[in-house]
C-alpha positions in Angstrom: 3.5 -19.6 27.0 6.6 -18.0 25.3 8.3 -15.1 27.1 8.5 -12.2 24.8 11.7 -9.9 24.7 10.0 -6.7 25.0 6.6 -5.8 25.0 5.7 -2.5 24.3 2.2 -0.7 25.7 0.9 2.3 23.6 0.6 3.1 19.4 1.5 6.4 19.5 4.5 8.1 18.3 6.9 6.9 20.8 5.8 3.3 21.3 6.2 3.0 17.4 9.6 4.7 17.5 10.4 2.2 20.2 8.8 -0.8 18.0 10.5 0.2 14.7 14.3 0.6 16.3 13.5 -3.1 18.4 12.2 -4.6 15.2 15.2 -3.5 13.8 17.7 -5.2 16.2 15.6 -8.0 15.5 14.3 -8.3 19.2 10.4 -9.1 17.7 8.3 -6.4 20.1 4.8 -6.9 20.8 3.0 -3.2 20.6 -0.3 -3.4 21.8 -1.7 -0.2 20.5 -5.2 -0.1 21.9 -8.7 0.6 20.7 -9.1 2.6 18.8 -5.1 3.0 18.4 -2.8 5.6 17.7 -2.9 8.5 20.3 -3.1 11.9 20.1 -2.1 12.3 16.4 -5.1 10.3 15.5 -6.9 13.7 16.8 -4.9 16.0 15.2 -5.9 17.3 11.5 -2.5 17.8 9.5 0.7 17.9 10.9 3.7 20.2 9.7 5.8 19.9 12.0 7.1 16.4 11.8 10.7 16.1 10.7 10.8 14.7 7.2 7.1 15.7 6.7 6.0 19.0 5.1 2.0 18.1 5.6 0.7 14.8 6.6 -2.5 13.9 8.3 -2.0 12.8 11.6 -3.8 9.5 11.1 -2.2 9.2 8.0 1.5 9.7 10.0 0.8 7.1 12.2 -0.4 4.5 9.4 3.5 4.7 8.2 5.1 4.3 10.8 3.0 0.7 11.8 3.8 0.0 8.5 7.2 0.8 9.4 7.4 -0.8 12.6 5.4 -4.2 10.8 8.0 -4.2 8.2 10.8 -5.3 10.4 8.9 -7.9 12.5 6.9 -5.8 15.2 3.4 -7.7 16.2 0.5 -5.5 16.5 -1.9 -5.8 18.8 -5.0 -3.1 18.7 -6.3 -4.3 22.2 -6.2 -2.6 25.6 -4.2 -3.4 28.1 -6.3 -5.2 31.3 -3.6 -5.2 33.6 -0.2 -5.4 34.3 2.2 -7.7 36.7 5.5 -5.4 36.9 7.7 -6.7 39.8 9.0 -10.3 38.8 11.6 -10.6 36.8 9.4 -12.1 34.2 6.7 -9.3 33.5 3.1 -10.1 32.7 0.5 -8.3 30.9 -3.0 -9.1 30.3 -5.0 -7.8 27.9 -8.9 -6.5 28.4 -9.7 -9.7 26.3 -8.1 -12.0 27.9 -4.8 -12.7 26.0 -1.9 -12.7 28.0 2.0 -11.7 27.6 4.8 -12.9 29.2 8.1 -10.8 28.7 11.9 -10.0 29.8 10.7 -5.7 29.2 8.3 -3.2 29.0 8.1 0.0 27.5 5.5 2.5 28.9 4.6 4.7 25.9 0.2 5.1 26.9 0.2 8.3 26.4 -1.8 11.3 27.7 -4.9 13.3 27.4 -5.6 17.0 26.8 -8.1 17.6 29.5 -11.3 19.3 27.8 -14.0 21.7 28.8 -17.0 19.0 28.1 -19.0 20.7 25.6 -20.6 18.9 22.6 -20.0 22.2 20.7 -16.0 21.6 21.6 -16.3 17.7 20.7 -18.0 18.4 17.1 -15.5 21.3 16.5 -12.3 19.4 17.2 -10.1 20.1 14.9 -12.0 22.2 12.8 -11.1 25.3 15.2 -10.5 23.4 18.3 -7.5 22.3 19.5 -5.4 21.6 22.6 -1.8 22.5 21.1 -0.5 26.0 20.0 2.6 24.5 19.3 1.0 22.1 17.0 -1.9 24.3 15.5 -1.0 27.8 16.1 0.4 27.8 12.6 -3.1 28.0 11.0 -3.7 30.8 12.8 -2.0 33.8 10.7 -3.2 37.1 11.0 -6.5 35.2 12.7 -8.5 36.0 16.7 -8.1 33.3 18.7 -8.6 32.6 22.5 -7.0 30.5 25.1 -8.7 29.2 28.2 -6.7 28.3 31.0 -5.1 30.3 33.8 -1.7 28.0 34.3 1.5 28.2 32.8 0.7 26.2 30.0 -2.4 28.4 28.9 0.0 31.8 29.2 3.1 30.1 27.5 0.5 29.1 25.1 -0.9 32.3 24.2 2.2 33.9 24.2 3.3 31.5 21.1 -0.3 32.0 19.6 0.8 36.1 19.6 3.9 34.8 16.8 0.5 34.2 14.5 -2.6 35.3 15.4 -3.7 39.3 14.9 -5.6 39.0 18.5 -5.2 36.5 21.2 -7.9 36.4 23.8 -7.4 34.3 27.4 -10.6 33.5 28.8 -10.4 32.8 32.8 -12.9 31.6 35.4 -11.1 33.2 37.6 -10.4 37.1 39.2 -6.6 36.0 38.9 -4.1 33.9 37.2 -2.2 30.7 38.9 0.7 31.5 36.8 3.8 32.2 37.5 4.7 36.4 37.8 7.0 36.3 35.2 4.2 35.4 32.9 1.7 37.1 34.0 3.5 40.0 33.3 4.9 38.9 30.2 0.6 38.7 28.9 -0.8 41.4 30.7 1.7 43.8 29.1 1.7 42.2 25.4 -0.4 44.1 23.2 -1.9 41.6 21.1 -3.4 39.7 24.1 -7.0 40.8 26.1 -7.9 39.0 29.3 -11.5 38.0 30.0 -11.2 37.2 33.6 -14.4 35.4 35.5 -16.0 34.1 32.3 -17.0 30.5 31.6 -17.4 29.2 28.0 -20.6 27.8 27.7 -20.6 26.9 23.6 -18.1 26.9 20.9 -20.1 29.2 18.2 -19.9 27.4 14.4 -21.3 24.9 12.4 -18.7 23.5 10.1 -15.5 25.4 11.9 -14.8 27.9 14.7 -16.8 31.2 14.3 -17.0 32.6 18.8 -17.5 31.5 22.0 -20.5 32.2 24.1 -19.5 33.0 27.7 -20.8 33.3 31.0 -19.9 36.5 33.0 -21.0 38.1 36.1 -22.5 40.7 33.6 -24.2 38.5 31.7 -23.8 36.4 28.7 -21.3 37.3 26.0 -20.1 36.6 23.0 -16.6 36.8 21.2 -16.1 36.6 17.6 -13.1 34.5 17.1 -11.5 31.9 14.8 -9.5 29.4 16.9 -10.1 28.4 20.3 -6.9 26.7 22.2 -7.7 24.8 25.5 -5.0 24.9 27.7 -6.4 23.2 31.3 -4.2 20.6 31.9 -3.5 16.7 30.6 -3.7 13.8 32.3 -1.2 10.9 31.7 -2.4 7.7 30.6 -1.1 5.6 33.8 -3.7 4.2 36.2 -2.6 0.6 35.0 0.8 1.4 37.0 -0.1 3.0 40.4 1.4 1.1 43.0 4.0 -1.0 41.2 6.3 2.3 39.6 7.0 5.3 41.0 4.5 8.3 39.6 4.7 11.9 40.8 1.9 13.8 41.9 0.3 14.1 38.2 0.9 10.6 37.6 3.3 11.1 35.0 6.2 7.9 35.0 9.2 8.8 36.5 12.4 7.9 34.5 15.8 7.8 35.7 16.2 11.3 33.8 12.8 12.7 35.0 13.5 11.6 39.1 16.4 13.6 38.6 15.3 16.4 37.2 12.6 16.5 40.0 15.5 15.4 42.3 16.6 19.0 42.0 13.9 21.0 41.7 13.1 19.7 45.1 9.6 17.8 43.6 9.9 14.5 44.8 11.1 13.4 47.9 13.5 10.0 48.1 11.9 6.8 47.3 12.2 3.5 49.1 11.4 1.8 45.5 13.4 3.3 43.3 16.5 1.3 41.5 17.2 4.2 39.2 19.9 3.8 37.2 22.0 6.3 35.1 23.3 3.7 32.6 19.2 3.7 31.3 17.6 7.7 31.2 14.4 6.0 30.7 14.3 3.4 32.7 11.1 3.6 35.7 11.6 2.5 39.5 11.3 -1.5 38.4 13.9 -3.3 36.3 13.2 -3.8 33.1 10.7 -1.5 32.6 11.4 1.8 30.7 8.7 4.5 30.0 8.4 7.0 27.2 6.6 9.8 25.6 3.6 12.2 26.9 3.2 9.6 29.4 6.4 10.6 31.2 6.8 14.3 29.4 4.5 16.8 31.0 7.2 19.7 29.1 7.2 19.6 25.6 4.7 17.3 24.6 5.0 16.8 21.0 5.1 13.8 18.5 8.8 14.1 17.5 9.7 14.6 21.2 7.7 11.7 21.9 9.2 9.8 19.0 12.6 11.0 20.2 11.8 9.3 23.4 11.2 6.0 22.2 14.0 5.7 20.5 15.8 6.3 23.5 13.8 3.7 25.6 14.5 1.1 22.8 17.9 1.7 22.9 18.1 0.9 26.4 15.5 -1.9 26.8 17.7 -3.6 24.4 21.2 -3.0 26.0 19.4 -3.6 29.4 18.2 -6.7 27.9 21.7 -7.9 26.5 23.4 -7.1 30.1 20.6 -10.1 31.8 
């Protein structure tokens, strides 16, 4: 069996980022991009926010860039990843069908997932309404109602950007209080364009073909709320059970970098590992040598395709230096 220079796990933005700028340095990565591949963009509608794109469909965005990353001698895979063998020196991965990789690096780019609410109304409306990204969507919002649900940080920072669009912003809450931070509570309790439902539980996204309301359980009853957008903001979860016990995760399971274990470093959020071999020379490199993580799979900030893309770039970069310096 050969041994592969890099092989890269994940097909979303920042695994084909990585895959285009190997291919490039003529390094021929593997990308095994799943089933069905392609991440989070495959679930978003149209994108505008993508440098060098005014309006492209997400699916569409990702086609290019495997067309892209194919063009200068990237093999794609569309098959899950089994399991993975991290420690040796030679790295092994197996997919779910059986084929197996050896290789020199890895690049972590699986992902995460927008945690939903579970509804069949909020599956069928997907994108037609309902979304998990105000950053992304809030755009095609103007002068529109809208609701968040969520009581975090994200949900508040989210509505806050909805208010930049949107005539009415509602955040719906299970709860008597938020889990946010003060500064944000205030910040959305005092902006005028935002009304809290607090102890309410959505129980159906109202619309056929698009968003029209939300039904909602409250300790006065069922009620409904006439709305246009609904933007659910309870949490994602990273794509990285394959990894627990051979890298270092936090306590979300999001990849720790050399750049994120610092920055958790001094925010006091991790606590010294007896695994780690971070190194500064490589931001994106994990807790094992030679394997480098990127994208919403190590990101639990900004969470975006170009960010994502961004980050890839920068794990490529480094896979191949660290790969000259063996």
């Amino acid at each position: 069996m050969d041994t592969h220079n890099v092989v890269i796990i994940g097909g979303g933005a920042a695994g084909l980022s990585a895959a285009i700028y190997l291919g490039r340095a003529g390094l021929s990565p593997i990308l095994l991009a799943g089933s069905p591949p392609g991440g989070q963009l495959m679930l978003t509608s149209e994108v505008e926010n993508f440098p060098g794109q005014k309006s492209i469909l997400g699916g569409e965005l990702i086609d290019v860039m495997r067309k892209q990353a194919s063009a200068f001698g990237t093999t794609i895979v569309d098959e899950n990843v089994g399991s993975v063998e991290l420690v040796k020196p030679v790295k092994l991965v197996k997919l779910a069908g059986g084929t197996e990789y050896k290789t020199k690096a890895v690049i972590i780019a699986t992902g995460a997932k927008a945690l939903w609410m579970g509804l069949p109304s909020e599956t069928k409306l997907r994108g037609k309404g309902v979304s998990a990204c105000a950053t992304c969507d809030g755009f095609f919002f103007k002068n529109k109602t809208v609701a968040i649900i969520g009581g975090g940080d994200s949900a508040l920072e989210e509505a806050l950007t909805l208010t930049k669009f949107a005539s009415k912003v509602y955040v719906i809450h299970r709860r008597a209080e938020f889990r946010a931070s003060k500064i944000m509570q205030k910040r959305v309790l005092e902006h005028e364009k935002i009304e809290v439902i607090w102890n309410a539980a959505v129980e159906e996204v109202l619309g056929q073909f698009k968003v029209e309301g939300l039904k909602l359980k409250t300790p006065e009853g069922e009620k409904t709320v006439k709305l246009d957008g609904v933007f659910v903001a309870i949490g994602h979860r990273p794509d990285t059970d394959l990894f627990k016990n051979q890298i270092d995760l936090d306590q979300k399971g999001y990849v720790l970098t050399t750049a994120m274990y610092a920055l958790q470093q001094l925010s006091n959020k991790v606590e010294q590992t007896k695994t780690h071999t971070y190194d500064v020379h490589y931001q994106t490199l994990t807790s094992l040598s030679g394997v480098f993580g990127a994208g919403d799979c190590v990101d639990h900030v900004y969470k975006q395709a170009s960010t994502a893309a961004g980050m890839g770039v920068q794990a490529s970069l480094d896979a191949e230096r660290w790969i000259e310096s063996q």
